[in-house]
C-alpha positions in Angstrom: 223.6 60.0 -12.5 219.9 60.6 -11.9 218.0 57.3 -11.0 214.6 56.5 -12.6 211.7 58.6 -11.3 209.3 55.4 -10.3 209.2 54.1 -6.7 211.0 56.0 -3.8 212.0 52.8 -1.9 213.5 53.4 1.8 216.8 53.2 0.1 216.4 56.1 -1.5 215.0 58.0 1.5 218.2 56.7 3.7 220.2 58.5 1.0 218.6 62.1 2.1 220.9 64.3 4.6 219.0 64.7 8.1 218.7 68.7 6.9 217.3 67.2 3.9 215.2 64.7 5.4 214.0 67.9 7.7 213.4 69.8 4.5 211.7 67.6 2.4 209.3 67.0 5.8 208.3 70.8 5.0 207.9 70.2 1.7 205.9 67.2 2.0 203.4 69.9 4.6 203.1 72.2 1.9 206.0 74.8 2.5 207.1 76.8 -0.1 210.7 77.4 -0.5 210.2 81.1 1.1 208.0 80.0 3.7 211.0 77.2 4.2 213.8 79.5 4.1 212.2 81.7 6.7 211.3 79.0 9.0 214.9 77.5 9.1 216.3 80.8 9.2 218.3 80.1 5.9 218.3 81.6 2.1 216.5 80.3 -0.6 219.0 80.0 -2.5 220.2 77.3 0.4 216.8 75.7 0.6 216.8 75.7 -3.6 220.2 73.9 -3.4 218.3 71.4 -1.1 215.9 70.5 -3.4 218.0 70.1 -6.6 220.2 67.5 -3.8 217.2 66.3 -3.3 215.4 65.7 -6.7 218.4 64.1 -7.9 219.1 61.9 -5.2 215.5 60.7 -5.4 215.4 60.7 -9.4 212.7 63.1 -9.4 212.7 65.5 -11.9 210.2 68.7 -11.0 209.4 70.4 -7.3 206.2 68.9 -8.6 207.6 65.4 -7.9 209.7 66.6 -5.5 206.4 67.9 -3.7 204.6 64.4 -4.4 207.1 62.2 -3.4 206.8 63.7 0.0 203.4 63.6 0.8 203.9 60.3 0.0 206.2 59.5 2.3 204.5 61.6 5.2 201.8 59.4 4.7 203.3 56.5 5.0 205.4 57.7 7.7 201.9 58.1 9.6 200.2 55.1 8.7 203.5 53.1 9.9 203.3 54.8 13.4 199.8 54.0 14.1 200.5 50.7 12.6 203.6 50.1 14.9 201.6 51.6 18.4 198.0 53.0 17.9 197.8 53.0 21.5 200.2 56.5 21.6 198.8 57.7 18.7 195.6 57.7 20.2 196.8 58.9 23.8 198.6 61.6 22.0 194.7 63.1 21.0 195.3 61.9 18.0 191.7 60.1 16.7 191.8 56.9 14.6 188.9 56.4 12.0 186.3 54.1 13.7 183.8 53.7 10.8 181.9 57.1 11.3 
């Protein structure tokens, strides 16, 4: 049964395979499913089979949402790793906003 389409809570992103997790990364970057099958050296018909996995096990609906809910959670994923060390982040060339 598909869940409701609202929040993706952690929950739901534990519930994601690590191919899927790896997957919906790409997505979340802006891959398209060719560009994704290419990369990962798989069909599309493989990475399309992803993706309906996906949308259902995240209650999403479209490869709109599907595209959405990842950027989402990139850039959380980001914000959380600067939050946790900024130190790295910042030895890793990375440059934090300083007001400027």
């Amino acid at each position: 049964m598909l869940r409701g389409a609202k929040n993706v809570g952690s929950s739901d992103i534990n519930s994601l395979t690590n191919r899927e997790l790896e997957i919906f990364s790409f997505i979340g970057r802006g891959f398209s499913s060719s560009e994704l099958a290419n990369e990962l050296n798989v069909s599309i018909k493989t990475i399309e089979t992803h993706q309906m996995r996906m949308k259902e096990k995240l209650g999403v609906h479209t490869a709109a949402e599907l595209r959405q809910k990842a950027r989402e959670w990139l850039a959380r994923s980001a914000v959380n790793r600067i939050r946790e060390d900024p130190e790295s982040v910042q030895a890793n060339g990375a440059r934090l906003y300083d007001g400027f």
